[in-house]
N, C-alpha and C positions, 0 to 999 in steps of 0.2 A: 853444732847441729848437723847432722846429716843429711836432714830431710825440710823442707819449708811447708812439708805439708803430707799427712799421712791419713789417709781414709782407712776404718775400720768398721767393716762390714758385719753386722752382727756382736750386737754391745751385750751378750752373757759374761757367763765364767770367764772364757780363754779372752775373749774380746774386751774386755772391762780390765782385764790383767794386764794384757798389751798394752792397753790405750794407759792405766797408771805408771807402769813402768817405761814405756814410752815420756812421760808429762815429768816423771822423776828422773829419769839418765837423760832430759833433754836433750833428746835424740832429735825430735822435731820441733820448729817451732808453733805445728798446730795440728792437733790431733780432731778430726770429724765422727764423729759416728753415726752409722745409717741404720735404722733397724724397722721392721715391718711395726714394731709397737713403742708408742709416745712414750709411754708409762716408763719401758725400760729405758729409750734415750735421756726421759729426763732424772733420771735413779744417776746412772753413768754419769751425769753432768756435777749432779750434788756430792756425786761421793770423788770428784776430780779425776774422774778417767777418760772424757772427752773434753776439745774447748767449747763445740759448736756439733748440730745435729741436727736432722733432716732425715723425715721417710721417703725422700724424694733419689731413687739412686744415682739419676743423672746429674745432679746439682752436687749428690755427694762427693761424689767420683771427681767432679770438674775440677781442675787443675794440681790434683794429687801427682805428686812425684811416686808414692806406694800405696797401693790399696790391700789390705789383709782381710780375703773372707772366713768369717770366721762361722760359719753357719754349720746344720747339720751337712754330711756327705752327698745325700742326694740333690744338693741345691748349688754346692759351690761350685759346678762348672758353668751351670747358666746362669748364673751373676756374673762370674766374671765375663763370659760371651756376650753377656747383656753389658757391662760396665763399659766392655772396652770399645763400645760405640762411643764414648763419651769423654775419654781421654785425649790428654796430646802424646804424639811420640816419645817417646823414652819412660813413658810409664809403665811403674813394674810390678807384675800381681805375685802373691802368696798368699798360701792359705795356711788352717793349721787344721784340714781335715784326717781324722784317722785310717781312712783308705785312701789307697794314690790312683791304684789303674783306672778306677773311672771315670775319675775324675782327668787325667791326663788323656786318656784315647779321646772323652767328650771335647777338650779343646784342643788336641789335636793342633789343625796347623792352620786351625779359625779365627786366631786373633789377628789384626791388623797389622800392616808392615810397621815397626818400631814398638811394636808393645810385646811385652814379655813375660813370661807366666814362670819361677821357678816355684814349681810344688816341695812342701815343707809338711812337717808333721812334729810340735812339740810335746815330747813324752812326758807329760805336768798335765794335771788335771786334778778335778773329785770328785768325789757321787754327789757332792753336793751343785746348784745349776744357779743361773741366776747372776748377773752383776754385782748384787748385793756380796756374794759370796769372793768376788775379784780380788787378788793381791799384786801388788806392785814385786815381790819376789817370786811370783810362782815357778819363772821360769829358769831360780837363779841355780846354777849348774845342774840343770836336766839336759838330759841328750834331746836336741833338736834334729830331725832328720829330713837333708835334703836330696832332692832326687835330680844328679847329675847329668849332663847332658856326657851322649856316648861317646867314648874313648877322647882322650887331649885333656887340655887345660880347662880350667873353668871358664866360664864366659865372664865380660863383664858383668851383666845382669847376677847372673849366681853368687859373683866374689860381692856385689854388693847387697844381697841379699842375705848373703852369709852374714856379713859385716852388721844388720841388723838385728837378725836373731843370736849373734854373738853380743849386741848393744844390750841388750834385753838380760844378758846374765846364762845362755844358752851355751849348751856345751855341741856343738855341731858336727854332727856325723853322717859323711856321702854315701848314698847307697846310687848302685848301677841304671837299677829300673824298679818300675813302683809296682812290678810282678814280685821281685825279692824282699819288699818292706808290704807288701799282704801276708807273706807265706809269713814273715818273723811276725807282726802285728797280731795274727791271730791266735798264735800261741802266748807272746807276753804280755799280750792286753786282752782280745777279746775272749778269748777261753775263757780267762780268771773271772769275764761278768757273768757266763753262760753256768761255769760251776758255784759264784756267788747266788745266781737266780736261781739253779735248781735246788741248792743248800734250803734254802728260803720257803720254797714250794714246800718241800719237804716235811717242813715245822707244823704239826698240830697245831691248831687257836689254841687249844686244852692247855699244851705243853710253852707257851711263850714266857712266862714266868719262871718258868726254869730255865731259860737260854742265859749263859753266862758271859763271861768276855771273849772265851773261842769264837763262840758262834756268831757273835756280835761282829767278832773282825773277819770271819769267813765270809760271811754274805753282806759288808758294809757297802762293797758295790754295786748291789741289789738295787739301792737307793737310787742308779741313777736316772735316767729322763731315760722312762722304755722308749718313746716316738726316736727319740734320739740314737739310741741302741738297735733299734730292728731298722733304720739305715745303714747303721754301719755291719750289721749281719748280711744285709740284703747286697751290699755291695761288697760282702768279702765272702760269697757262700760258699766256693769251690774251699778256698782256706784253712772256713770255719769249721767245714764240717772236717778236714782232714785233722784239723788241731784236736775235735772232739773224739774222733777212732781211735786218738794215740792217748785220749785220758781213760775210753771208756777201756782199751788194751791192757792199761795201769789199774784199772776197778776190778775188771775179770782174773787179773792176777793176784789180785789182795785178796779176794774171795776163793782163788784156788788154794791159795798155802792157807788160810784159815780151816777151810775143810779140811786140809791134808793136817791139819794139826803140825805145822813142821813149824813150831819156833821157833828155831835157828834162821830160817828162809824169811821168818816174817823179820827179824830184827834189821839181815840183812838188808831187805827195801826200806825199813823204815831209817836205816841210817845212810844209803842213799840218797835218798832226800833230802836229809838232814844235811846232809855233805854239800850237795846243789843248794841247798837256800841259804845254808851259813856262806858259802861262798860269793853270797852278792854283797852282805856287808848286811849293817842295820840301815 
């Protein structure tokens, strides 16, 4: 066991997965979960992804050696600010929100002496929401990414935070400052919802019966929790909208060589692309 006690903040997708794959690499010997609604704590309990649960956060929190919030972006730093009233020293927060700056400038250098906040971001997820939806593998060789403290060695806290998100099946990867994992995040993640959603707009009611498998996988990200999405646009706008000039730069060009009638030019881009996608793998 690593842990004799791990509080998980927010029992969804990410938080329901945790807490299973936590219960299965018996990592801890007690996994809690705290969520604003009953319904979902006790979903989480039935399908073996908490042991014990409470909308109560300070009860949750109490005598957690790790607390993982796992909420929308706009909320994880004042939970943890709010939790770590509640802790004893050496307890260590992470989260697995998709933006980092705002959440790290919000807690800052506000937590308490001996409590420890290493921010994390795991690259796993689905348009789909929900605990019900939670796997015990989601996280098994995804890049997890942590945000190092500046220049030297890692700290305790990190190597043991590491050591968790590596427990979990996570493929762990440091980035410097959680300026440099906005700038990458909203090209490898949030773009792809921003062009799944306008994909989707797009579509006539008339024409839905005609959408095929393309289409289906172009905008399957569509699907996910807008409340949850225009957080994490809201706190990555400078980013977002930069990641969006460089697709709309790529639209205004496919439309120019289309005019220009220059076929040669169109295959070109089109097999650059093809070059960048075949090179991630399937």
């Amino acid at each position: 066991m690593q842990f004799d006690k791990i509080t998980v903040i927010g029992v969804g997708l990410i938080g329901g997965s945790i807490g299973l794959a936590v219960r299965g690499r018996k990592l801890a010997a007690r996994v809690v979960g705290v969520d604003r609604d009953p319904r979902a704590l006790a979903r989480a309990t039935g399908l073996g992804a908490i042991d014990a649960y409470t909308t109560e956060l300070a009860s949750g929190v109490k005598d957690a050696e790790l607390v993982v919030v796992c909420t929308p972006v706009d909320s994880i730093a004042p939970l943890i600010l709010a939790a770590a009233r509640h802790v004893r020293p050496g307890t260590l927060f992470t989260d697995a929100g998709s933006t980092k700056r705002n959440v790290v400038e919000a807690v800052g250098n506000n937590l308490p002496r001996g409590i420890h906040y290493v921010p994390a971001h795991p690259i796993a997820g689905s348009e789909k929401s929900g605990v019900e939806n939670a796997r015990a593998d989601l996280f098994h060789r995804r890049a997890v990414v942590l945000i190092g403290s500046h220049g030297g060695s890692a700290s305790p806290a990190e190597q043991r935070v590491r050591q968790f998100w590596e427990g979990l099946g996570g493929r762990v990867v440091t980035m410097a400052s959680p300026e440099e994992h906005d700038r990458a995040l909203a090209s490898t993640s949030h773009l792809p919802h921003v062009v799944a959603a306008a994909v989707a707009r797009v579509l006539p009611p008339a024409w839905r019966d005609l959408s095929g498998t393309g289409f289906r996988d172009v905008t399957r990200l569509a699907s996910g929790d807008p409340d949850l999405w225009a957080a994490i646009f809201q706190a990555n706008t400078a980013p977002v909208i930069s990641a969006v000039n460089a697709f709309r730069e790529q639209l205004d060009h496919f439309c120019e060589l289309l005019q220009r009638g220059d076929g040669a030019a169109l295959v070109d881009w089109l097999a650059e692309a093809k070059r960048g996608r075949d090179a991630l793998g399937s």
